[in-house]
C-alpha positions in Angstrom: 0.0 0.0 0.0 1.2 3.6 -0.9 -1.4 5.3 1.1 -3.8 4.7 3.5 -6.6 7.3 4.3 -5.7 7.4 8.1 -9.2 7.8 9.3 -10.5 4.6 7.1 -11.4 0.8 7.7 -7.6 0.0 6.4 -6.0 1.7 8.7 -8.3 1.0 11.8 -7.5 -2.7 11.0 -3.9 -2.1 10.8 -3.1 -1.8 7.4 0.0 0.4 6.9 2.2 2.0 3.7 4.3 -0.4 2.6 2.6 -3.9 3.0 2.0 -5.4 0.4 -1.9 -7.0 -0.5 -1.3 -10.7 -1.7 -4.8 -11.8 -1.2 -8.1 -10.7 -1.3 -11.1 -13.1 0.6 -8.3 -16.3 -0.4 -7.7 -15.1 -3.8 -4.1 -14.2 -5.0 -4.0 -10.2 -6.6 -0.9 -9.4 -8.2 -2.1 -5.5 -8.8 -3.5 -2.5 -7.3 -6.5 -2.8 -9.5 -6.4 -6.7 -8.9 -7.0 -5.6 -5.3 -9.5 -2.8 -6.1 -11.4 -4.6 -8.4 -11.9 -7.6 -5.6 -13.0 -5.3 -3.1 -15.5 -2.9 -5.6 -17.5 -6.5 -5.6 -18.3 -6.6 -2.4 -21.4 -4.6 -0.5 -20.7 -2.2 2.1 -21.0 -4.0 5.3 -18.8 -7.3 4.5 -15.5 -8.0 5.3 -12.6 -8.4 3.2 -10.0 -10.8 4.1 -6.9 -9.5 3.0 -3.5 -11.5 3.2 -0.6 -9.3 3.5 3.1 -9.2 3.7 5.0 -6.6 5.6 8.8 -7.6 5.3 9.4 -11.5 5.1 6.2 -11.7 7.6 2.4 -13.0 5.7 -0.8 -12.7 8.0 -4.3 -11.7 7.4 -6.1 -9.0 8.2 -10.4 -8.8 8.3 -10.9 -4.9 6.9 -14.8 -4.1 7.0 -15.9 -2.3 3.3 -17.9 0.6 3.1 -18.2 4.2 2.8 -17.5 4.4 -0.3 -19.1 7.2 -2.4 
């Protein structure tokens, strides 16, 4: 991630610049539109489960969706 709206679901759950989003709900992405198209999918409300990789470390993070206008 290059940015991350401090105030947004992302960074509540954790998310910071510089990990990288490897999966999105168990599917590999390999792009940032990979990753946006995933989450543009979903309905506000559910959660995306996002595998990340920050350094040599993978683990996932559960990131609600929504507010998006």
């Amino acid at each position: 991630m290059r940015d991350v709206v401090a105030t947004g679901p992302a960074a509540r759950a954790g998310i910071e610049p510089g990990m990288v989003i490897v999966e999105v709900n168990r599917k590999p992405v390999k792009t940032v539109q990979d990753v946006a198209q995933s989450i543009a999918k979903m309905k506000d409300g559910e959660v995306a489960l996002l595998r990340v990789r920050r350094g040599q470390d993978l683990f996932y993070v559960a990131v609600p969706v929504g507010g998006r206008q």
